[in-house]
TORTORDO-376266 format. One record per residue (C-alpha): residue in one letter; chain; x, y, z. Coordinates in nm, 4 decimals. Layout:
<recs>
> A | A | X | Y | Z
...
</recs>
This chain:
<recs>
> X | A | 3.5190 | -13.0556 | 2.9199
> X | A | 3.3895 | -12.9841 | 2.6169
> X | A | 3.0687 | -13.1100 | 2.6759
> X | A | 3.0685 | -12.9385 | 2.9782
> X | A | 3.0967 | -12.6040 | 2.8264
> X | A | 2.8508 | -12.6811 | 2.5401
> X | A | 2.6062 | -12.7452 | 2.8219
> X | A | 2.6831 | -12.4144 | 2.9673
> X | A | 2.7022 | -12.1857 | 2.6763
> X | A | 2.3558 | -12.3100 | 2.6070
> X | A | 2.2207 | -12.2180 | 2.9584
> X | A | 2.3487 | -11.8423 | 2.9017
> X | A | 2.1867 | -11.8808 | 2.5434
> X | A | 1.8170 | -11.9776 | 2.7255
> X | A | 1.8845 | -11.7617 | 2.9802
> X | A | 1.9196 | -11.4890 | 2.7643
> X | A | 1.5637 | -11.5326 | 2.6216
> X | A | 1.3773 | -11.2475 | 2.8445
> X | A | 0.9950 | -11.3978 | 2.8996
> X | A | 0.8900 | -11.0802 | 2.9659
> X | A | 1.0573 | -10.9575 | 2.6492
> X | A | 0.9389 | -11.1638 | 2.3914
> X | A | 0.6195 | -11.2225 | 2.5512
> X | A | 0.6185 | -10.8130 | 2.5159
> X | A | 0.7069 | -10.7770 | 2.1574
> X | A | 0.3696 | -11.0731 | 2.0760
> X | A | 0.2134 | -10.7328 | 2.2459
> X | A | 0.3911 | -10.4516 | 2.0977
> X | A | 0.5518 | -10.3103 | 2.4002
> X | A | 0.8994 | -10.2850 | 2.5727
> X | A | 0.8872 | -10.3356 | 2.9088
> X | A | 1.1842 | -10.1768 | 3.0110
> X | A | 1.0178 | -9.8618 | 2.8550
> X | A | 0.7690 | -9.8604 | 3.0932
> X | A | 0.7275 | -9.8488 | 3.5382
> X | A | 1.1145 | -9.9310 | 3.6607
> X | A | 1.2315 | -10.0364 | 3.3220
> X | A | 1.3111 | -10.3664 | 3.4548
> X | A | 1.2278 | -10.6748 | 3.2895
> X | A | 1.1493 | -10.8803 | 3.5281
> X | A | 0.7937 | -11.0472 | 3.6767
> X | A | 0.6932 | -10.7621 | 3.9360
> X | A | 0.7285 | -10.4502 | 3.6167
> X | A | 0.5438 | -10.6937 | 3.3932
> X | A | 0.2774 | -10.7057 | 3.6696
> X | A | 0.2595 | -10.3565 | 3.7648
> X | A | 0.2677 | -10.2452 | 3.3627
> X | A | 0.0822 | -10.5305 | 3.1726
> X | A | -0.1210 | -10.6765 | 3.4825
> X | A | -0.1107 | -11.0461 | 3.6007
> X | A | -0.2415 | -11.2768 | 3.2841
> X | A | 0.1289 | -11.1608 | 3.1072
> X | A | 0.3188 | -11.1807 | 3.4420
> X | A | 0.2410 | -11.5058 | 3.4795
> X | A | 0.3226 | -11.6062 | 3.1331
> X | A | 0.6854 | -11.4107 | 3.2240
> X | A | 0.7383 | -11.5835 | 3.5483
> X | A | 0.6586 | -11.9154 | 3.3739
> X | A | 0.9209 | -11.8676 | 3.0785
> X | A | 1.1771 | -11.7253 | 3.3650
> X | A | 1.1628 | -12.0142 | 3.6489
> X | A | 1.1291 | -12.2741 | 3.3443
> X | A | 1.4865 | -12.1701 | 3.1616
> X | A | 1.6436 | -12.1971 | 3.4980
> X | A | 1.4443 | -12.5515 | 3.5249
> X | A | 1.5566 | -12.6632 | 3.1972
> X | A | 1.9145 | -12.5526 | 3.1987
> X | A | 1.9923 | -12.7464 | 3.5798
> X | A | 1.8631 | -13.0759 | 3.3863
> X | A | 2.0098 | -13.0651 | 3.1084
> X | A | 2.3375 | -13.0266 | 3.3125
> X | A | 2.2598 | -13.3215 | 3.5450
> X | A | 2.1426 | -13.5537 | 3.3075
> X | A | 2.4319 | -13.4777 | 3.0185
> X | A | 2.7372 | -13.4206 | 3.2600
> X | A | 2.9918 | -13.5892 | 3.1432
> X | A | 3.0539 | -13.8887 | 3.3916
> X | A | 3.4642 | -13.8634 | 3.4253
> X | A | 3.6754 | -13.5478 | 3.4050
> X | A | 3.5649 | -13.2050 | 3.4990
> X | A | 3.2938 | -13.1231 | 3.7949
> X | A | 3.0342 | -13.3259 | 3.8951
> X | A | 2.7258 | -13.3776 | 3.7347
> X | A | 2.5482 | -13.1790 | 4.0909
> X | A | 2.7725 | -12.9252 | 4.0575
> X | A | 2.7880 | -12.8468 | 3.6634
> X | A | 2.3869 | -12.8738 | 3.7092
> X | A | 2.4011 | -12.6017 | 3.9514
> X | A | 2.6604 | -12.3848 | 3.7749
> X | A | 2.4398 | -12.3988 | 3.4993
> X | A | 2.1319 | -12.2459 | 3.6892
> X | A | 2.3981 | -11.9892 | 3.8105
> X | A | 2.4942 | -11.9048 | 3.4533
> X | A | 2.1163 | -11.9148 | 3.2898
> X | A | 2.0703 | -11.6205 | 3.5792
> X | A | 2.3709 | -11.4395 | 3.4402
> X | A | 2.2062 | -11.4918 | 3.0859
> X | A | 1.8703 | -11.3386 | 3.2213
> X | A | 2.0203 | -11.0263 | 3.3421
> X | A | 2.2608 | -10.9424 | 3.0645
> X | A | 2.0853 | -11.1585 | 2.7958
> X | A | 2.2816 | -11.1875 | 2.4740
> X | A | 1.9291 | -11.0975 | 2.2524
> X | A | 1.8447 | -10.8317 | 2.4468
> X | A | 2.1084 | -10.5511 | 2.4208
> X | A | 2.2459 | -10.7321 | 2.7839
> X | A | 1.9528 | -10.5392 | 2.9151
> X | A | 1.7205 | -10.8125 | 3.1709
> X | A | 1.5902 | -10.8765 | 3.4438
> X | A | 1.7133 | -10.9788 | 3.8533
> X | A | 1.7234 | -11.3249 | 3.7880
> X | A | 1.5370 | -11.4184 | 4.0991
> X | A | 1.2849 | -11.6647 | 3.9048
> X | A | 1.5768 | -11.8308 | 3.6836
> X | A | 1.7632 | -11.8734 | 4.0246
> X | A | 1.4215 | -12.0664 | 4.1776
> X | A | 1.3731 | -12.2888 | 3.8410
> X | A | 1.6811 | -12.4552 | 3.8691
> X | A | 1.6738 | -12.4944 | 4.2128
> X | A | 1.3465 | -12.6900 | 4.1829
> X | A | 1.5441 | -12.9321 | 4.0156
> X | A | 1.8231 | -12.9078 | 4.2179
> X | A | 1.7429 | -12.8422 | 4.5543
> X | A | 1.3222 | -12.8536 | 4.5866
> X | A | 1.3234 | -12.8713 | 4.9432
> X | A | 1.5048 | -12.5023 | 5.0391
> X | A | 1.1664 | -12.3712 | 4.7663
> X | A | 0.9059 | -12.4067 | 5.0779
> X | A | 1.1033 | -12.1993 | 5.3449
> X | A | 1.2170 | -11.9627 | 5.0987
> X | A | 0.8939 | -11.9070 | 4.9780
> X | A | 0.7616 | -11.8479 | 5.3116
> X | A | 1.0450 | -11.6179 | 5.3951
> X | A | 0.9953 | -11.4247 | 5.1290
> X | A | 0.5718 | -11.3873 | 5.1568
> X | A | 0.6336 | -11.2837 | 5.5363
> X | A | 0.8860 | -11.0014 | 5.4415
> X | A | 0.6577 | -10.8574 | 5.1680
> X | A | 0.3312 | -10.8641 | 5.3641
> X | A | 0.5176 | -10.6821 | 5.6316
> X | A | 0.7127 | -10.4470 | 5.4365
> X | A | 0.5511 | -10.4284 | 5.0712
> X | A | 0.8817 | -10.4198 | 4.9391
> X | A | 0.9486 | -10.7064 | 4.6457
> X | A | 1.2766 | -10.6508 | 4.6283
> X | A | 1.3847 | -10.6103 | 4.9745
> X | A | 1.1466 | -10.9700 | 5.0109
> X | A | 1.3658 | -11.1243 | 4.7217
> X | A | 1.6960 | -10.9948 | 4.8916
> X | A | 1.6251 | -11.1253 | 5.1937
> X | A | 1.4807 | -11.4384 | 5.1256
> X | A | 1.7451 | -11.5662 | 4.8781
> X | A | 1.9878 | -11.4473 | 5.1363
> X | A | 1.8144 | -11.7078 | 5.4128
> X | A | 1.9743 | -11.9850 | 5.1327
> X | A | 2.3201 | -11.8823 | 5.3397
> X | A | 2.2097 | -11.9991 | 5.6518
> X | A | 1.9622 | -12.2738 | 5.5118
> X | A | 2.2176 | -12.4674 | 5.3335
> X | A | 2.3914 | -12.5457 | 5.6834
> X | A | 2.1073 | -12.5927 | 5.8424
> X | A | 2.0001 | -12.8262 | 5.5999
> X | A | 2.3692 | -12.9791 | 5.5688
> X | A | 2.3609 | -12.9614 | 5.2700
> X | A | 2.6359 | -13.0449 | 4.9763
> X | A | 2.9224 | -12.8223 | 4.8661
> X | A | 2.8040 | -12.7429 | 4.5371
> X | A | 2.4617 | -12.6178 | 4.7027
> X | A | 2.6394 | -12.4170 | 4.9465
> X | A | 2.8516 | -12.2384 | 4.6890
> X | A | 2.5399 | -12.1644 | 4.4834
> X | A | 2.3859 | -12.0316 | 4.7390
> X | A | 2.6286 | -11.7787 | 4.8901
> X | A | 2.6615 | -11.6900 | 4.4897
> X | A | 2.2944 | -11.6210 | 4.4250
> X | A | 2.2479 | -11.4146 | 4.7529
> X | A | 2.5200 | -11.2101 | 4.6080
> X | A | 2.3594 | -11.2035 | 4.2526
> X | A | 2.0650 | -11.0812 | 4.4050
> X | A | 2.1907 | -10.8749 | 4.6232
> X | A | 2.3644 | -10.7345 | 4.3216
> X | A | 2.0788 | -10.6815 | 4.0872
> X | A | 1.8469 | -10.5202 | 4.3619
> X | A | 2.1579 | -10.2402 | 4.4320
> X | A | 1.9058 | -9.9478 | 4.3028
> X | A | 1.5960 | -10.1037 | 4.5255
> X | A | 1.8641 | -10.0634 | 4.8138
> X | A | 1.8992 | -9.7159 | 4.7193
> X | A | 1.5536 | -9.6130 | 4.6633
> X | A | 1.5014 | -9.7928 | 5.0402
> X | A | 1.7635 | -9.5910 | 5.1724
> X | A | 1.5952 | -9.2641 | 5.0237
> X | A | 1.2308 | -9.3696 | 5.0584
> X | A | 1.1444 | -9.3516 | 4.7419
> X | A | 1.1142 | -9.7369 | 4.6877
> X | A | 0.7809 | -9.8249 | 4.5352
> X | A | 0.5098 | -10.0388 | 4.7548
> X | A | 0.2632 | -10.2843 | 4.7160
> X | A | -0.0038 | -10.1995 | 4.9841
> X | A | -0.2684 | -10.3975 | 4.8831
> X | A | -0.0299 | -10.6835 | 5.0398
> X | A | -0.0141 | -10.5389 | 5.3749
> X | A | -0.3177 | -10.7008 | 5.5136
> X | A | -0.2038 | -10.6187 | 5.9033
> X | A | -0.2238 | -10.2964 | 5.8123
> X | A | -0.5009 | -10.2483 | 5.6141
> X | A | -0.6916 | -10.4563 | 5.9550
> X | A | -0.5256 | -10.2054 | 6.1831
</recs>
């Protein structure tokens, strides 16, 4: 158990390490200063354009990647949960570490990308359908968070389509409700209409 622990007390510790944070201070800026104060990919896009969202998305997905390893290949053996499960509890908890991150004043981002990086290790094949749900809903609507929401809500439903095992199906119900969770002031601004759109996305529309 103790091992077990270590391993996830040092996912919340990566976790906690903001890409778009200390990729920002290299620059000299704050992101949470600036556009939605979140800092996350899409406000490091829409503030420091797409060379330093990238970077952000990269750090983000690959703490998430890093921490579900670690898990699976160091789990202890005998005693505890299961190596599968520990791996995925430690993706859950890196996600926790990215939105209240330890170095950061507990000030991050959604956790969407730290949520994706350990399932690539974990559970690759739900990435493609996901993807695609969540590229259909943002070309239709323009909305990244409502795309987010409702693609890493389709994990529900995917992980008994897919049959998939228990620990899987537990982190999935849990990071639909992360996400959910995080995106609460998107939901509002959709409710009031003042959620902010990408329209250069919309390609149906711009056609029409």
């Amino acid at each position: 158990m103790l091992t077990a622990c270590l391993l996830l007390l040092f996912a919340y510790l990566t976790g906690s390490v903001s890409g778009s944070l200390m990729l920002g201070r290299l620059r000299g800026v704050d992101i949470r200063t600036q556009g939605s104060g979140n800092a996350g990919g899409t406000n490091a896009f829409r503030t420091q354009g797409a060379k330093f969202a990238l970077g952000v998305v990269l750090v983000d997905i690959g703490k998430g990647a890093l921490s579900a390893w670690l898990a699976l290949r160091f789990a202890p053996v005998e005693g505890g949960p299961s190596p599968r499960a520990l791996a995925f509890l430690a993706a859950f908890v890196a996600a926790m570490g990215h939105v209240w991150p330890v170095w950061h004043g507990f000030r991050g981002g959604k956790g969407v990308g730290t949520l994706l990086g350990g399932m690539a290790v974990l559970w690759p094949m739900a990435l493609l359908p996901l993807f695609a749900v969540w590229v259909g809903v943002l070309v239709a609507s323009g909305y990244v968070g409502l795309a987010s929401i409702i693609a890493t809500a389709c994990l529900v439903p995917l992980a008994w389509w897919m049959q998939v095992d228990r620990p899987a199906q537990v982190f999935s119900v849990a990071a639909a409700l992360l996400v959910l969770f995080t995106h609460r002031v998107n939901v509002r601004r959709l409710r009031d209409g003042t959620e902010s759109r990408f329209e250069r996305v919309r390609f149906w529309r711009r056609r029409a």
